[in-house]
LUMGU-215947 format. One line per field, with one value per residue: residue number from 0; residue in three letters; x negated, z, y negated of N, C-alpha, C, CB in turn. Coordinates in Angstrom, 2 decimals. Atoms other than C-alpha are relative to their C-alpha. Glycine has a CB too. Layout:
BEGIN
num <- c(NUM,...)
residu <- c(ala,...)
n.px <- c(X,...)
n.pz <- c(Z,...)
n.py <- c(Y,...)
ca.px <- c(X,...)
ca.pz <- c(Z,...)
ca.py <- c(Y,...)
c.px <- c(X,...)
c.pz <- c(Z,...)
c.py <- c(Y,...)
cb.px <- c(X,...)
cb.pz <- c(Z,...)
cb.py <- c(Y,...)
//
This chain:
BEGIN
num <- c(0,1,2,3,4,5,6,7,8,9,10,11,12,13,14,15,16,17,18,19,20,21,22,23,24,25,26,27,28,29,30,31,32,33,34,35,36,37,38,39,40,41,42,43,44,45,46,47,48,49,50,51,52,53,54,55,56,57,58,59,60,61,62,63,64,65,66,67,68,69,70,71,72,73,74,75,76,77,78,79,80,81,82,83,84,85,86,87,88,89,90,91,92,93,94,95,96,97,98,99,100,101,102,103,104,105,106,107,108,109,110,111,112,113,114,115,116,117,118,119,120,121,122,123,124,125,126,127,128,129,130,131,132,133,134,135,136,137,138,139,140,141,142,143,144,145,146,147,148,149,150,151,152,153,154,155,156,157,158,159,160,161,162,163,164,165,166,167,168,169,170,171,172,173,174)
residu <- c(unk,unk,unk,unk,unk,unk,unk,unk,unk,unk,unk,unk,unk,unk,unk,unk,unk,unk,unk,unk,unk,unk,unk,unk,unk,unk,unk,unk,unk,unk,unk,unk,unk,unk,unk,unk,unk,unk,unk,unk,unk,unk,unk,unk,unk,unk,unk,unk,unk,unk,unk,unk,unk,unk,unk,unk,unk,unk,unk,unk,unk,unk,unk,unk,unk,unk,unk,unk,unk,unk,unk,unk,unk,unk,unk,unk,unk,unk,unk,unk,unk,unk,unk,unk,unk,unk,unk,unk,unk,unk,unk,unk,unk,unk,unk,unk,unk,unk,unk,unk,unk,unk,unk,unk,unk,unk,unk,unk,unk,unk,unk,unk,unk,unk,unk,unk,unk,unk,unk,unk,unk,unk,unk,unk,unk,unk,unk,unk,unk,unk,unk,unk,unk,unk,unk,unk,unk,unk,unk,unk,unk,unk,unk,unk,unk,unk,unk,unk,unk,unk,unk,unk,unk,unk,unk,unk,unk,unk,unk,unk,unk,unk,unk,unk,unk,unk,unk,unk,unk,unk,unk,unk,unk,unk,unk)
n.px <- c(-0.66,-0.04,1.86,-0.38,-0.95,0.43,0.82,-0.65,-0.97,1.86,1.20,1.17,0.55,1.67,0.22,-0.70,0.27,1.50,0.11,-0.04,-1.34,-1.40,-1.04,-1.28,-1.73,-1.04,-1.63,-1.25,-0.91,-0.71,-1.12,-0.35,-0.61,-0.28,0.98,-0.09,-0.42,1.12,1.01,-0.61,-0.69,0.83,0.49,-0.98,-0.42,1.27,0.24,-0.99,0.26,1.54,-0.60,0.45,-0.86,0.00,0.67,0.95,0.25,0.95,-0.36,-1.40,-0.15,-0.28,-1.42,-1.34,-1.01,-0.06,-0.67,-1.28,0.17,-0.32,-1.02,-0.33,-0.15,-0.42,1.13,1.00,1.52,1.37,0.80,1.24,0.30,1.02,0.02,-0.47,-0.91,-1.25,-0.54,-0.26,1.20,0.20,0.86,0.23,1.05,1.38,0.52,0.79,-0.39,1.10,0.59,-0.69,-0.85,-1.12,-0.85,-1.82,-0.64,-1.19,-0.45,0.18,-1.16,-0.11,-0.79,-0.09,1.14,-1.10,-0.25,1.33,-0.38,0.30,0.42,0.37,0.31,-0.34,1.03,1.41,0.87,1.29,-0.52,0.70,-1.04,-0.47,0.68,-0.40,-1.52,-0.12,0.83,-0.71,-1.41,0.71,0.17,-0.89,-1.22,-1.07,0.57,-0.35,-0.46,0.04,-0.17,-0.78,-0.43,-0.33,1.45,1.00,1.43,0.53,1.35,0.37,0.13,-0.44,-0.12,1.16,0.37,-1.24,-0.60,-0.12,-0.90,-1.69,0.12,-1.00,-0.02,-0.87,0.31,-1.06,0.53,1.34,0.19)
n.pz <- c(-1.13,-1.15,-0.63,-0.46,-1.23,-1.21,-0.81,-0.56,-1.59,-0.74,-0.85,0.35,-0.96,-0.24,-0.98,-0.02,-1.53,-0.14,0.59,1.26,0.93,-0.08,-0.09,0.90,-0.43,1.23,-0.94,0.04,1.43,-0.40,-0.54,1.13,0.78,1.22,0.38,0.27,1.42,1.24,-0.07,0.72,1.21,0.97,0.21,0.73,1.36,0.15,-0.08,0.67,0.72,-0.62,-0.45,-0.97,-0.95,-1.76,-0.23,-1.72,-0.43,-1.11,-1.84,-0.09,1.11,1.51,-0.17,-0.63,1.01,0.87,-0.71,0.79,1.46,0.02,-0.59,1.32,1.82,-0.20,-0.01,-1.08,-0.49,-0.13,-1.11,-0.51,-1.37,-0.40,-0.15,-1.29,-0.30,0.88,-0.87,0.81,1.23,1.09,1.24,-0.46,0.71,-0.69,0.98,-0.01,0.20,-0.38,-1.62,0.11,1.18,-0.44,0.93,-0.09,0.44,0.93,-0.21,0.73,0.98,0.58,1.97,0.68,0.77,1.19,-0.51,0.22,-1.41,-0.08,-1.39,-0.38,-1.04,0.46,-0.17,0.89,-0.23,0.18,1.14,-0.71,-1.15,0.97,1.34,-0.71,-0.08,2.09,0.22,-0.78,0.57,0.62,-0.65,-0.40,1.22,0.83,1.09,-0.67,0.79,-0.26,-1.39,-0.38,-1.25,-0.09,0.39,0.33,-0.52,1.28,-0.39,-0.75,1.13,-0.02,1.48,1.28,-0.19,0.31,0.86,0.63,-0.34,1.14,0.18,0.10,-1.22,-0.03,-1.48,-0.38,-0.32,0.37,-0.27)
n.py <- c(0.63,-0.63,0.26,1.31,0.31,-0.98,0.18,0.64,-0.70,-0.36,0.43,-0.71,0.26,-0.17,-0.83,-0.78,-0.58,0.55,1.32,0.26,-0.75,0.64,-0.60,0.63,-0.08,-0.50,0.20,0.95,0.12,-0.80,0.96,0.88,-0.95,0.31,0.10,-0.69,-0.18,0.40,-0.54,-0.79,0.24,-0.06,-1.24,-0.77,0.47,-0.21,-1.41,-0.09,-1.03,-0.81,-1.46,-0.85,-0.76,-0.38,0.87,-0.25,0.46,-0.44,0.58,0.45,1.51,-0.68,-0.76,1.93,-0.03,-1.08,-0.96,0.45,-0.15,-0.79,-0.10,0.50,-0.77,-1.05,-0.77,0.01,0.60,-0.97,0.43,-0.23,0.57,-0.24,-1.47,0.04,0.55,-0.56,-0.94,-1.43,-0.50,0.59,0.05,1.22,0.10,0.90,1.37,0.72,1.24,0.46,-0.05,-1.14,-0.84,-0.11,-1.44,0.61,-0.99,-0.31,-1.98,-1.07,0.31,1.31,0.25,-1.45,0.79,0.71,1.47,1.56,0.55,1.69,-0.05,0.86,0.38,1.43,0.49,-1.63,0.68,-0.69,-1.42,-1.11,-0.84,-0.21,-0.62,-1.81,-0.20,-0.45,-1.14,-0.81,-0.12,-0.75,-0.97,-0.67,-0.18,0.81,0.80,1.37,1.03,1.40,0.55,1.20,0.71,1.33,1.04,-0.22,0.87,-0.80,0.19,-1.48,-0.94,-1.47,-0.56,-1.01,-1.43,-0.46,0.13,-1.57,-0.09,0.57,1.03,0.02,0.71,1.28,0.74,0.09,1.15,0.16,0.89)
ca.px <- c(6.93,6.76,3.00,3.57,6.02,3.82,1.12,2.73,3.92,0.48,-1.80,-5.47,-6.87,-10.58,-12.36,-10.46,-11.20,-14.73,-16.71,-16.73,-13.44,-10.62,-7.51,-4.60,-1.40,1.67,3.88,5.11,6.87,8.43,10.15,11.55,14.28,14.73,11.25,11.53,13.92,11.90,9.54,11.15,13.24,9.75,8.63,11.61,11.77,8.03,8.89,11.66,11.31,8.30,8.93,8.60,9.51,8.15,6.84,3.76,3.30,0.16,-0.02,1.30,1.93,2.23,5.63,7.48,8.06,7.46,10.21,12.70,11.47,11.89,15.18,16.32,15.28,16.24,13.04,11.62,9.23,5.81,4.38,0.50,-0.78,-3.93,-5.01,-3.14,0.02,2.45,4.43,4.42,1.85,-0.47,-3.19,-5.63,-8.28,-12.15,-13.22,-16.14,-15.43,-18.38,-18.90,-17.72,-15.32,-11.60,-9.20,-5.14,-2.60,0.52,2.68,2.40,6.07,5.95,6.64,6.63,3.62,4.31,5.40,4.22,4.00,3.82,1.23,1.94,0.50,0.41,-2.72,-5.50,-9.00,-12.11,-10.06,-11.11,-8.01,-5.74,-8.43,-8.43,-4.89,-4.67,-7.49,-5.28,-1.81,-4.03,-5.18,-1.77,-0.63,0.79,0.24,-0.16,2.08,0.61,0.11,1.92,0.83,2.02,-1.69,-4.62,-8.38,-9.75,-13.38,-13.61,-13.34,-10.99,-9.42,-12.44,-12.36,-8.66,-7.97,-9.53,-6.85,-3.82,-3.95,-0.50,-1.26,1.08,-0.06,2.21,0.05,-3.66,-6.15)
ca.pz <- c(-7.32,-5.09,-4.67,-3.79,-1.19,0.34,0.89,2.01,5.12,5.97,8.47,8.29,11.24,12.16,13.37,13.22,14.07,13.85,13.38,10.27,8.65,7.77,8.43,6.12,8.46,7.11,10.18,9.51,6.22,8.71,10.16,7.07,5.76,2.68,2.01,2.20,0.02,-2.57,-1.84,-2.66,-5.61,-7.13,-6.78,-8.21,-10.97,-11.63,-11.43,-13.94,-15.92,-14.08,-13.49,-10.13,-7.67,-4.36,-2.99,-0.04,2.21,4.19,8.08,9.05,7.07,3.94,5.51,6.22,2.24,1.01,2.91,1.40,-1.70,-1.61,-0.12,-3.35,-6.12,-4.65,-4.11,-1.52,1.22,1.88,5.29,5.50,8.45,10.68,11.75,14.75,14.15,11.63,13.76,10.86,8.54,6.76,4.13,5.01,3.58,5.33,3.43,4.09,5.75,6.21,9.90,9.71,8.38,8.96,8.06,6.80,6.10,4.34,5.40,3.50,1.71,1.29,-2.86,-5.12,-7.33,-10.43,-8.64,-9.76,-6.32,-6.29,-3.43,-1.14,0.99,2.11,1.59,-1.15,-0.04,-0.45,-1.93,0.50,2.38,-1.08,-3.36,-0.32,-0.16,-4.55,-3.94,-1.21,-3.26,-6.15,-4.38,-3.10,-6.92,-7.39,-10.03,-8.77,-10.77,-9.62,-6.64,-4.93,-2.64,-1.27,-0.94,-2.73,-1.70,-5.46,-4.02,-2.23,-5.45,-4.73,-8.19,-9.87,-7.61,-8.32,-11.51,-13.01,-11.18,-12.68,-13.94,-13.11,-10.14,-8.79,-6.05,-5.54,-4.24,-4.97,-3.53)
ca.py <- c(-18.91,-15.92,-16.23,-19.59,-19.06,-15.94,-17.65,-20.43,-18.12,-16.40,-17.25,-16.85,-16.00,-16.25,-13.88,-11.40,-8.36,-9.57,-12.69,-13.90,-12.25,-14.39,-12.14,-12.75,-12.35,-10.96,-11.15,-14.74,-13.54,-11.02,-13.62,-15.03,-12.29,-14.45,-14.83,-10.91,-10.40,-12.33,-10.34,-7.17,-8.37,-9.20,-5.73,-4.29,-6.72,-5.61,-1.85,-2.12,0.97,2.49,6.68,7.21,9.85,8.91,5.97,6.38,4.19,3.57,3.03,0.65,-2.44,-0.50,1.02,-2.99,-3.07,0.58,1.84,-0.78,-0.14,3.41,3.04,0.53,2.80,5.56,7.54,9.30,7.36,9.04,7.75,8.03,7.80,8.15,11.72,12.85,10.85,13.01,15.76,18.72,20.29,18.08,17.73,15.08,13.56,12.06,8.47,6.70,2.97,0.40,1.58,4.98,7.74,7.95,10.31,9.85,12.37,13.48,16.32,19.13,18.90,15.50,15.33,18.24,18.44,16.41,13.74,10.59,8.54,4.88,4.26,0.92,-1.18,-4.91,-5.55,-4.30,-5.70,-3.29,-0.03,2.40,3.51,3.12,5.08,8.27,7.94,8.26,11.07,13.16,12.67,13.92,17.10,17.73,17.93,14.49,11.96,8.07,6.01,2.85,0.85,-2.05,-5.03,-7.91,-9.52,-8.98,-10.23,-9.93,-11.53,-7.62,-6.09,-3.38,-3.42,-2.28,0.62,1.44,0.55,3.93,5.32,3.53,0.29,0.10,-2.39,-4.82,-7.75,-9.96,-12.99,-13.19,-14.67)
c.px <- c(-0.14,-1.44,0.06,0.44,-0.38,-1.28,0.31,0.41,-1.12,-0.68,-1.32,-0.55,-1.54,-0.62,-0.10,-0.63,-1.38,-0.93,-0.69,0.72,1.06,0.81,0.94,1.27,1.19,0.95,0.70,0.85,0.88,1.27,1.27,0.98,0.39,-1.00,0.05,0.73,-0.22,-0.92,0.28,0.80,-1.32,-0.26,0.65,-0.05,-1.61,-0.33,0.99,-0.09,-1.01,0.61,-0.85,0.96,-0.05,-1.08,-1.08,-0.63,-0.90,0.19,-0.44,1.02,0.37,1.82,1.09,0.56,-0.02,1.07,0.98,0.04,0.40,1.40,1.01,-0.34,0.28,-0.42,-0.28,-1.12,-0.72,-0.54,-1.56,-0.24,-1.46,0.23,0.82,1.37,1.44,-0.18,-0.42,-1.50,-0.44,-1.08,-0.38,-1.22,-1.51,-0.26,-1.19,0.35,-1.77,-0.84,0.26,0.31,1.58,0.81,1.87,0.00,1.53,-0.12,0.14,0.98,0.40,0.56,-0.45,-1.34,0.45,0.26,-0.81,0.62,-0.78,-0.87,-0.12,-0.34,0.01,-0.88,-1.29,-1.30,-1.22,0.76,-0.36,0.84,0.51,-1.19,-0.02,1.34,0.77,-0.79,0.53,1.47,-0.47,-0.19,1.20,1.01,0.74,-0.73,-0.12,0.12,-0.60,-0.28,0.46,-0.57,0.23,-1.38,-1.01,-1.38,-0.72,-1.34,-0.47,-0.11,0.42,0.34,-0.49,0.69,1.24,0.67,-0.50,1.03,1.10,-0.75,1.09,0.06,1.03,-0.41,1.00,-0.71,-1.53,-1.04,-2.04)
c.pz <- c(1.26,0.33,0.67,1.92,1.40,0.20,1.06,1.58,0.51,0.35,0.10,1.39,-0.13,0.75,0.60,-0.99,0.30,-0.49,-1.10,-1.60,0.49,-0.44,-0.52,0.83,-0.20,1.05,-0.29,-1.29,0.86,0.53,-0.76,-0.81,-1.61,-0.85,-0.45,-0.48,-1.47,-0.16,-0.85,-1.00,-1.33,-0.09,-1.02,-1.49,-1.28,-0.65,-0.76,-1.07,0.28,0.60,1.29,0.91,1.32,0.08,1.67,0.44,1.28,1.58,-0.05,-0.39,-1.26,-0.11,-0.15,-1.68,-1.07,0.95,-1.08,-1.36,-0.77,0.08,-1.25,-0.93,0.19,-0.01,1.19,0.64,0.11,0.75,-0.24,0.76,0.09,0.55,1.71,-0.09,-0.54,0.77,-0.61,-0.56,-1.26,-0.48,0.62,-0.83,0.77,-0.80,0.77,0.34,0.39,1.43,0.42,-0.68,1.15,-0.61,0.08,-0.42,-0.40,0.81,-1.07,-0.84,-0.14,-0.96,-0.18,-0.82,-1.18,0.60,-0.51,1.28,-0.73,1.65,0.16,1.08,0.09,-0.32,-0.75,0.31,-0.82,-0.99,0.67,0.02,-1.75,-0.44,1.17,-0.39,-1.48,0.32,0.67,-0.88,-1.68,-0.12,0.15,-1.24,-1.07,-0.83,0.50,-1.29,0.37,1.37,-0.26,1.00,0.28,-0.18,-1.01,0.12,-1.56,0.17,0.69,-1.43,-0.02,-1.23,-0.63,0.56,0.05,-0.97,-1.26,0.60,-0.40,0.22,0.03,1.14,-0.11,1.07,-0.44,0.38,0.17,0.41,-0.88)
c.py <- c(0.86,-0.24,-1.20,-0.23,1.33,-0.55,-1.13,0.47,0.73,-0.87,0.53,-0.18,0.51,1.01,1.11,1.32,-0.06,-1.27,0.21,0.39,-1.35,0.99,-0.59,0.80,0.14,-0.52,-0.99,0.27,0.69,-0.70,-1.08,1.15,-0.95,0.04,1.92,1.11,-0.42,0.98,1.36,-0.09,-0.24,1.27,0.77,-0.15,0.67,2.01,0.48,1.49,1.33,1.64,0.01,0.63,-0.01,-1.60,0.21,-1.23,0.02,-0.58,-1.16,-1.52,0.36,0.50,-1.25,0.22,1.69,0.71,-1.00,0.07,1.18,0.31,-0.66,0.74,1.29,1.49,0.13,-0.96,1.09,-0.83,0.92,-0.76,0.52,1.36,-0.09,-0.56,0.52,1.66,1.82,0.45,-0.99,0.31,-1.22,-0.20,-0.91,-1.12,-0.41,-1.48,-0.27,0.46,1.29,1.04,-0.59,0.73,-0.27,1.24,0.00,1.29,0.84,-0.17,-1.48,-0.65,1.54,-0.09,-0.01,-0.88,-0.54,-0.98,-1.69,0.02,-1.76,-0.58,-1.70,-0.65,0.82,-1.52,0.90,1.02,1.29,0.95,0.36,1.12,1.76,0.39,0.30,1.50,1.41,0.38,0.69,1.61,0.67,0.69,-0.78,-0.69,-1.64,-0.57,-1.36,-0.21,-1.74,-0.83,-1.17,-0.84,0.51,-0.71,0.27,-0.29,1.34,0.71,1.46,0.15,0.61,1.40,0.73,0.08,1.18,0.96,0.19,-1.39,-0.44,-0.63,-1.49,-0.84,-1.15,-2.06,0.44,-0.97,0.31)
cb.px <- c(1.47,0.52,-1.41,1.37,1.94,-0.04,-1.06,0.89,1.64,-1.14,0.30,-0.90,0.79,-0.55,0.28,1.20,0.45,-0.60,-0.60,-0.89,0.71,0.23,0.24,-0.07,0.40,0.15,-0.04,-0.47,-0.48,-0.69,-0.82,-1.50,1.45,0.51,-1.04,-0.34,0.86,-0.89,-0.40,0.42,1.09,-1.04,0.02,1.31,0.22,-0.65,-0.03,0.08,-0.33,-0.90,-0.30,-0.87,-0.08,-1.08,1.07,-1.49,0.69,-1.43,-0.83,0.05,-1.46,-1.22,0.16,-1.34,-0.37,-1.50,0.05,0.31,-1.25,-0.61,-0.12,-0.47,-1.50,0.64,-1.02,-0.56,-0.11,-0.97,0.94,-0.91,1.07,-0.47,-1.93,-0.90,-0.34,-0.30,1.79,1.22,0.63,0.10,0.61,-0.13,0.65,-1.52,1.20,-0.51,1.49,0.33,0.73,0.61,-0.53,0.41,-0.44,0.95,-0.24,-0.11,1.52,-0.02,1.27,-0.75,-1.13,1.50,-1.42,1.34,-0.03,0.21,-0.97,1.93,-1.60,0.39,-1.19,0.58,-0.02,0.40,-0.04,-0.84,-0.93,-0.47,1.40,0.33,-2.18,0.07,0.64,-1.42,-1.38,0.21,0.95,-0.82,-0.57,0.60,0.98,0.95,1.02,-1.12,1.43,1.22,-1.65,1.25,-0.62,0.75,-1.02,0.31,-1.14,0.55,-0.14,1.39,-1.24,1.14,0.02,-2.40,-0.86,0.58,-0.07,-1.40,-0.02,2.37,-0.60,0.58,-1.64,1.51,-1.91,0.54,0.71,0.05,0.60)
cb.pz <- c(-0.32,-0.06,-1.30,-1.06,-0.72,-0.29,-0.69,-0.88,-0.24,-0.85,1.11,-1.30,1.02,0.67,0.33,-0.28,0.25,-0.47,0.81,0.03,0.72,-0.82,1.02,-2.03,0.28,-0.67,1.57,0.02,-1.70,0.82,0.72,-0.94,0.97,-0.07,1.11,0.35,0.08,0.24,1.38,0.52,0.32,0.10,1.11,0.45,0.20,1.72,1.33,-0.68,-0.97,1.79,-1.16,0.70,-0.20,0.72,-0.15,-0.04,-0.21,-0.49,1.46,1.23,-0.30,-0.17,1.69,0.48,-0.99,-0.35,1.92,0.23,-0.26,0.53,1.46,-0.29,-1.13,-0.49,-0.68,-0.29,1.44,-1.30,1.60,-0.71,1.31,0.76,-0.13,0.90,-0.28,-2.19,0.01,-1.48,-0.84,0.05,-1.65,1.55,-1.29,0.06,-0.16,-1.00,1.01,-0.03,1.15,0.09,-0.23,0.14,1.15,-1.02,0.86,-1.89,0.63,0.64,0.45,-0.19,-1.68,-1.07,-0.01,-0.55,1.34,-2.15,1.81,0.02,0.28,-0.32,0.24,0.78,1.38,-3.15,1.52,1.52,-1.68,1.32,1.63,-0.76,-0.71,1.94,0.66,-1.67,0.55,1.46,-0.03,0.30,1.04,0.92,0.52,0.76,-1.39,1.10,0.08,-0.36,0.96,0.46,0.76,1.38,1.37,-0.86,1.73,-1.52,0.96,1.26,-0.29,0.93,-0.70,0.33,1.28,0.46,-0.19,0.20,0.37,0.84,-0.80,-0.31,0.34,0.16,0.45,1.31,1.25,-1.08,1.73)
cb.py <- c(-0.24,1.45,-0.25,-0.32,0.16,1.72,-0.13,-0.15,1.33,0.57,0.05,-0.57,0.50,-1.09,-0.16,-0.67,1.54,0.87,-1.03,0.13,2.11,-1.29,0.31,0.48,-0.53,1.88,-0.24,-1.61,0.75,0.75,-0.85,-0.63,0.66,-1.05,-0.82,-0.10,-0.22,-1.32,0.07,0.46,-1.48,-0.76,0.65,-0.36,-2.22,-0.52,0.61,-1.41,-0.61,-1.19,1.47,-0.64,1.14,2.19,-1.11,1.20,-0.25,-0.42,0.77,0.19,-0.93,1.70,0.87,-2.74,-1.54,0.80,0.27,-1.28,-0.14,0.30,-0.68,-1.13,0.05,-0.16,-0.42,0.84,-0.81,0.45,0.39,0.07,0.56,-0.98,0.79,-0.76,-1.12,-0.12,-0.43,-0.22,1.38,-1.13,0.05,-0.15,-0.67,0.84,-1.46,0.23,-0.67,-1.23,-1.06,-0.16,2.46,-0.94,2.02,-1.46,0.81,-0.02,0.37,1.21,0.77,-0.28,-1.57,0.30,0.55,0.64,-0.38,-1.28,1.08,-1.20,1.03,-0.34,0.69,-0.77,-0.15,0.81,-0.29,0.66,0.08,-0.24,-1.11,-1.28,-1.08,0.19,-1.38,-1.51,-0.36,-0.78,-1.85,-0.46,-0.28,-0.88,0.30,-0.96,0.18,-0.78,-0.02,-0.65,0.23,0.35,0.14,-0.26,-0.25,0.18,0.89,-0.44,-1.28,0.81,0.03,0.43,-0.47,-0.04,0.26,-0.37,-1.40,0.80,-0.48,0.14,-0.23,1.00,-0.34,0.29,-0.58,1.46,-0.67,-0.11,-0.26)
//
């Protein structure tokens, strides 16, 4: 039913940010606090037993439900961000995108190592950003319990490239 009722509320825009991408739009769920409390009650119900100590959330779409999520189970958030944007001492990591590199980071005390971090975002397409962002929380020590997102593009074929990882993936609505 929740899949249902999230796609139901996304907009696909054309185009976007280049021709011949259909963009899957999150904002109109934003506008829908019931819709996103569904939203998060699936997660929860999903993460029922699951050990974790920290949930990271990537810039900046990843933060809308990994903050409330964090905030309900009563785990540390973990903001990743783009280089340049976190105030303290971080750890970062370079990736490879189609047109590029780009680089995210974690502050240095972030989790402890041992942590097992739940890493989310709203959106798993290719696996790029997620699979740095597992490979950095890695490095720093921690363990990735899993990942979380509201969409998933499974025609990109990020799964493959995450599910050596953890197979402990949750999406939420699938397309």
């Amino acid at each position: 039913m929740i899949q249902q009722q999230i796609k139901a509320a996304i907009r696909d825009i054309h185009d976007f940010p280049k021709p011949g991408i259909i963009f899957k739009d999150i904002t109109p769920i934003l506008k829908d606090p019931v819709l996103c409390e569904g939203i998060s009650d699936a997660f929860l119900e999903k993460l029922k037993g699951a050990q974790i100590d920290g949930i990271a959330g990537i810039e900046s779409r990843g933060f809308l439900f990994g903050l409330t999520l964090a905030t309900q189970l009563g785990v540390p958030f973990i903001p990743v961000r783009k280089a340049g944007k976190l105030p303290f001492k971080v750890n970062q990591k370079v990736y490879e995108l189609e047109y590029g590199t780009a680089t995210i980071e974690i502050h240095t005390d972030a989790f402890t190592p041992g942590d097992r971090i739940l890493i989310h975002d709203d959106l798993l397409a290719t696996g790029g950003t997620v699979t740095a962002t597992s490979q950095l929380i890695q490095e720093m020590g921690g363990t990735v319990a899993g990942f979380s997102f509201v969409v998933g593009l499974s025609f990109l074929n990020g799964i493959e490239k995450i599910t050596p990882i953890s197979d402990n993936i949750i999406i939420l609505a699938d397309y």
